[in-house]
C-alpha positions in Angstrom: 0.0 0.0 0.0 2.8 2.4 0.8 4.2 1.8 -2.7 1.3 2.6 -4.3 0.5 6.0 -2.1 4.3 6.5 -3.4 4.2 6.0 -6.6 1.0 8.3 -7.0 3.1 11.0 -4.6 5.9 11.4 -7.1 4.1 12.6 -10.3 1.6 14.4 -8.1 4.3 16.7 -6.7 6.2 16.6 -9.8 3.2 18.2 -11.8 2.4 20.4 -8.9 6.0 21.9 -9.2 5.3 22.2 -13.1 2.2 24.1 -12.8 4.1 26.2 -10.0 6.9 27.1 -12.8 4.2 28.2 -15.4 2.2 30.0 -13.1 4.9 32.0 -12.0 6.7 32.5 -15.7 3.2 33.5 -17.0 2.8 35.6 -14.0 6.0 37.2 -13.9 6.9 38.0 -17.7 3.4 37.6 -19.4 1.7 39.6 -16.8 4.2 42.1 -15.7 6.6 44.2 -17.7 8.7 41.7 -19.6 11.7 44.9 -20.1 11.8 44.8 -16.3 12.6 41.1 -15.7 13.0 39.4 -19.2 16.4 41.4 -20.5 18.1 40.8 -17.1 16.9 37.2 -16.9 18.2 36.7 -20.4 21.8 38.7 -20.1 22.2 36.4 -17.0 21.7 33.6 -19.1 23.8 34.5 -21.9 26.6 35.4 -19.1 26.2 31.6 -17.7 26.2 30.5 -21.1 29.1 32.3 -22.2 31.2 31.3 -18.6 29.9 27.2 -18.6 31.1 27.4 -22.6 34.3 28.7 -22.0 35.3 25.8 -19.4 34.3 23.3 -21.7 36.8 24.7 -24.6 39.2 25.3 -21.5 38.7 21.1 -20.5 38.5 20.4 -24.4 41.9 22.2 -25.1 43.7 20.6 -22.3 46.2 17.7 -23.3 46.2 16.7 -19.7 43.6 13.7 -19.0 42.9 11.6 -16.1 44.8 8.9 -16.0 43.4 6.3 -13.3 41.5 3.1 -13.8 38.7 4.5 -12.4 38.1 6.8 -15.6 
């Protein structure tokens, strides 16, 4: 029984979270003034972007590997 109340639990609070995360996109940049959260939002992505890129070409550049039998 406790597997089943589970196993309902799970996509229950996974859509709950879902519907959470619309509600508040739809509520924050639909709703409100997009210029007053959308161009920061998306600079701060492009930033993260740019920075998370740049380490991979740093790691992809590097002739230096791990070198252990665990990789």
């Amino acid at each position: 029984m406790h597997r089943v109340v589970s196993g309902l639990g799970v996509p229950l609070v996974t859509a709950g979270l879902v519907a959470a995360a619309l509600w508040t996109v739809v509520d924050t940049y639909v709703v409100r003034s997009y210029t007053e959260y959308l161009l920061p939002t998306a600079g701060a992505l492009v930033v993260a972007f740019a920075f998370v890129f740049a380490l991979f070409v740093l790691g992809a550049r590097s002739d230096r590997w791990l070198s252990s039998p665990y990789w």
